[in-house]
N, C-alpha and C positions, 0 to 999 in steps of 0.2 A: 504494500500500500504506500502513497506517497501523494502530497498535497498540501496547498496552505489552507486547507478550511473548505468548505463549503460555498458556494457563489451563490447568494442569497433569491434563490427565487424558488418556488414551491416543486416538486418531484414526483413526476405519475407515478404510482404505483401499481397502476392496471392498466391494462389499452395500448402500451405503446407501442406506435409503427415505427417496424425497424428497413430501416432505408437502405441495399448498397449502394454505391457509389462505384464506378468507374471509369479508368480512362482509355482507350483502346485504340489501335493503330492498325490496317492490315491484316488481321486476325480470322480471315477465312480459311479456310481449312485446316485452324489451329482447334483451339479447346473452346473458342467463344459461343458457338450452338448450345453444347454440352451442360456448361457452366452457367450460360443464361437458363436454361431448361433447371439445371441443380441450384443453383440460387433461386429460381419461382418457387421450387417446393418450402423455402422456410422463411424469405421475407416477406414483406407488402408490397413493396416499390424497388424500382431501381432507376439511378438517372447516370447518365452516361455523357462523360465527353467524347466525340471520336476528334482525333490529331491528325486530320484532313487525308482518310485514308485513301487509296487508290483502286482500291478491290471490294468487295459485295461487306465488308464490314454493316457499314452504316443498314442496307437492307436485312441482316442479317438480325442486329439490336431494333430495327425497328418491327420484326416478326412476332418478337418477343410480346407477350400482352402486359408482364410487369414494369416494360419500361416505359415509364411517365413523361420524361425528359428524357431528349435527346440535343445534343450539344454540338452542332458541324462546324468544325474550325477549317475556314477555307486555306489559312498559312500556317505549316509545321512549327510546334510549340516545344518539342523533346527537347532543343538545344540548351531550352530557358524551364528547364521541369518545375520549378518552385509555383510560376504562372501558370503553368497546368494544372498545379495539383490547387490552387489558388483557384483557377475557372471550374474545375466540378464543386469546389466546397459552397461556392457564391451560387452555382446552380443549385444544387443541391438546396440549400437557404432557401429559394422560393417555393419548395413541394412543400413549404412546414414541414419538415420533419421531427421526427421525438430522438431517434437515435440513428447516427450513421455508422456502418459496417463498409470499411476500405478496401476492397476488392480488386488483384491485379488479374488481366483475363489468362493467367496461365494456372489461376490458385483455386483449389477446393475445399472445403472444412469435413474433415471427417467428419460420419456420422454422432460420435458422441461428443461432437461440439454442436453441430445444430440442434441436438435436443436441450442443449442447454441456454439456446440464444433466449428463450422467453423468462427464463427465471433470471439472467445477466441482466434484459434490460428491465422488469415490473419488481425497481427496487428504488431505495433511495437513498443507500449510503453510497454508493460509486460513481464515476460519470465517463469513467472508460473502463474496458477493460484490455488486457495484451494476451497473445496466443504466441505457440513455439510453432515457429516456422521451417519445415525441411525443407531442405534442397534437392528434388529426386536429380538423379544423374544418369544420363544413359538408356532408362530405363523408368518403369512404373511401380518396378518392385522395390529400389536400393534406390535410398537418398545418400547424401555424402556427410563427412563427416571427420574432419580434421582440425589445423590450426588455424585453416585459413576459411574454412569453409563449417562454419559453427553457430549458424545462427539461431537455430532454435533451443539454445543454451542461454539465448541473451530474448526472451520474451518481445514479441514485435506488437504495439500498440495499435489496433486494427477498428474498434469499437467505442464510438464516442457518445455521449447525450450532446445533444442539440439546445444550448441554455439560451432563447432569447435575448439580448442585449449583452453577451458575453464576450468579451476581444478574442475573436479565432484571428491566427497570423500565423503564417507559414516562413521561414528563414528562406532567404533569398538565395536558395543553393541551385545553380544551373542540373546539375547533374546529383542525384542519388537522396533527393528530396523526400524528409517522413512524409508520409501518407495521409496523415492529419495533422491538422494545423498543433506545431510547437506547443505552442500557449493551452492546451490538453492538458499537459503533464500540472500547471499549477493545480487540476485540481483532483479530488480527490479520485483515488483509481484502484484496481488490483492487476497482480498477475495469474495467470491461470495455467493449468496444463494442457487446457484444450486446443487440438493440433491443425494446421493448415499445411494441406497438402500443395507445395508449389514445382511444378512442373516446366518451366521456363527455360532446365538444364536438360532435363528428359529424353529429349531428341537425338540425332545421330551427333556422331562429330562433326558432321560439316557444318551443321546447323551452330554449336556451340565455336566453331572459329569465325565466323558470322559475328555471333553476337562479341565477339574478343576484337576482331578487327573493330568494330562501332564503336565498344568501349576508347580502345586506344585513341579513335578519331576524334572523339568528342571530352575526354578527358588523358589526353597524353601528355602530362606531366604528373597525373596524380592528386591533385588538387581535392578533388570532389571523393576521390575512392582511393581503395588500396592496390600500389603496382603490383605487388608480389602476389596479391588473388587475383586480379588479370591474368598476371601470366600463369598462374595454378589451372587457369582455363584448359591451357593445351594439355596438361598432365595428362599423359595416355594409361596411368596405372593410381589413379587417384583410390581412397578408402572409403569403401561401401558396405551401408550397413542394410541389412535385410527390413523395409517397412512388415510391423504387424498392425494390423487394423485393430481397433477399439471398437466395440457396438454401439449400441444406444443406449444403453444400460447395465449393468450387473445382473445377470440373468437369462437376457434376452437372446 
């Protein structure tokens, strides 16, 4: 838990619609059908920026019947991400929303985190919470899991409440920008063990030197990330650990 207090304004404790949010690029014949499909089963809404894609994306989010908002940016925003992630939070703003869930189109929630999304947001001692994020690699079965590559060790802040007149502001980082606006963290929050499946490394190798070259072009001195996990990209013998799935329950 961490926080300075409470932001004084009253806290549903029933009813709340929980919002995702994302931003999406090119994502046709990646995981975006899928995902839009697996997030209708446990949200309300979803509102969506696309980053002026070139391919059936934007038809693709608009098939969808959860998505309320849709967002066409007609000039590419990736170079300047902090403005991106800054343009869905200010969309997002006008669906009223109670709570936002920050969604990247390669990530899924295990099943025994969606069962738990309605007792996280029908409370009112927290106003975010964080989830352990893997890294699948290669594969759908083995996420990674080294010095360099550890993030679900370090809780990722995913789930926000929506407080009316409260300063949301995003740090003006071009490249590797939180997901939710900074200003979250003053208040109060938990971390959780419930897990998000991310898939982004998943694919063949080619696809992962792809994403290594981009990196290097848009942040090649280091600035924004870490050089030594760029290059952990090319590792042809990286350490993989076998995913197990968790249910819905104890029991079940």
């Amino acid at each position: 838990m961490s926080g300075l207090g409470p932001f004084r304004i009253p806290r549903k404790l029933s009813g709340n619609k929980l919002t995702a949010i994302m931003q999406v690029r090119n994502e046709e014949g990646r995981y975006l059908e899928t995902l839009l499909a697996d997030l209708s089963s446990f949200v309300d809404e979803i509102v969506i920026v696309d980053d002026a894609s070139t391919d059936a994306t934007v038809a693709i989010c608009k098939a969808s019947r959860k998505v309320v908002k849709l967002v066409e940016n007609e000039e590419r925003l990736f170079g300047c991400e902090w403005r991106l992630r800054q343009l869905l939070w200010r969309a997002a703003e006008e669906t009223e929303p109670d709570w936002l869930l920050a969604v990247d189109a390669d990530e899924f929630y295990e099943d025994a985190a969606k069962a738990e999304m309605r007792s996280l947001i029908n409370q009112g001692e927290y106003d975010w919470f964080a989830f352990r994020k893997y890294d699948f690699w290669g594969s759908a079965t083995h996420y990674r899991e080294d010095a360099l590559w550890n993030s679900h060790q370090r809780p990722t802040v995913a789930l926000a409440r929506y407080l009316p007149g409260y300063h949301y502001a995003y740090p003006q980082w071009a490249q590797h920008a939180p997901r939710l606006p900074l200003t979250c963290s003053a208040l109060p929050g938990a971390q959780t063990e419930l897990r998000i499946k991310h898939f982004g490394w998943a694919g063949s190798a080619e696809e992962r030197l792809r994403k290594y070259e981009r990196h290097m072009q848009l942040d090649p001195d280091g600035k924004w990330g870490n050089l030594a996990q760029y290059a952990s990209i090319l590792d042809p013998n990286p350490r993989l650990v076998r995913w197990e799935e968790r249910g819905k329950s104890k029991g079940e």
